[in-house]
C-alpha positions as CSV (number, residue, x, y, z in Angstrom):
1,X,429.4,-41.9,116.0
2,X,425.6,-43.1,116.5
3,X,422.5,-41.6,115.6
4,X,419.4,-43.4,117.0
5,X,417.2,-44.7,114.9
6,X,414.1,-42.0,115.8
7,X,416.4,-39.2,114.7
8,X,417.7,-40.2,111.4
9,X,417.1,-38.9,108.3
10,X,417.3,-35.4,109.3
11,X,420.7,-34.5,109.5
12,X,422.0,-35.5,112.5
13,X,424.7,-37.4,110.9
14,X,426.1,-34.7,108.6
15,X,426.1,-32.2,111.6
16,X,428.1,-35.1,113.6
17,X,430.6,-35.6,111.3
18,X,430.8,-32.1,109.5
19,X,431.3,-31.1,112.9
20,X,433.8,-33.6,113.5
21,X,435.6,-33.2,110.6
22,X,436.3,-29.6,110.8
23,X,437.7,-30.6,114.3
24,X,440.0,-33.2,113.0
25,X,441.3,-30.6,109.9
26,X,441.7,-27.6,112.6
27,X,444.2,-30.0,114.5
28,X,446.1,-30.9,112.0
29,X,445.1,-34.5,111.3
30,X,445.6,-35.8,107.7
31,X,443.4,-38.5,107.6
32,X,440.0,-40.3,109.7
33,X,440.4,-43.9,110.7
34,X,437.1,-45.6,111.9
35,X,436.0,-48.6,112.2
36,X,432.1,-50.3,111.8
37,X,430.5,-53.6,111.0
38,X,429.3,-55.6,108.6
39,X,425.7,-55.0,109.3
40,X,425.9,-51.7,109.7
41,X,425.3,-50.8,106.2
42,X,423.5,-47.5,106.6
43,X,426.7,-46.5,108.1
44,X,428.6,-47.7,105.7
45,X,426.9,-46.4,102.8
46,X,427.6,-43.0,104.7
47,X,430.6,-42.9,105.7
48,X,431.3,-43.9,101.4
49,X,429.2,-41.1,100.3
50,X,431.3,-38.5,102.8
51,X,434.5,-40.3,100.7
52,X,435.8,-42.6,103.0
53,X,437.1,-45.7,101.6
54,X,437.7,-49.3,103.1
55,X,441.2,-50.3,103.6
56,X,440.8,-53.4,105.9
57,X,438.5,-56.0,106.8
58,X,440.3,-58.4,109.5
59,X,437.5,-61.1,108.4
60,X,436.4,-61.2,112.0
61,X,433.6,-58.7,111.8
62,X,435.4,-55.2,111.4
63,X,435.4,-53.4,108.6
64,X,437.6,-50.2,108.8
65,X,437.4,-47.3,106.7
66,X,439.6,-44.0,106.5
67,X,439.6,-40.5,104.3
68,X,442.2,-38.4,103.9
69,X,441.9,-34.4,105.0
């Protein structure tokens, strides 16, 4: 998921992954895996506020991140 920068801050990214994550629960899934990096720390500060927590960082630039449905 990627919001550009001239349409952040309104929304966009809750839709997305609202949106996403209704679609992931409807399916059956029982948790989201993603993965991001370092510098991405909008993203990351994001995808932690919409309870996803970190559960590996392969110390070669990926961070990934899952939450459970």
């Amino acid at each position: 998921m990627y919001v550009l920068k001239e349409h952040r801050k309104q929304g966009v990214g809750e839709k997305l992954f609202l949106k996403a994550f209704s679609f992931s629960k409807k399916k059956g899934y029982n948790r989201i895996i993603l993965c991001t990096y370092p510098e991405m720390k909008e993203a990351i500060k994001f995808y932690k506020k919409h309870g996803f927590k970190e559960f590996k960082n392969d110390g070669k630039g990926e961070i990934y991140l899952e939450r459970f449905i």
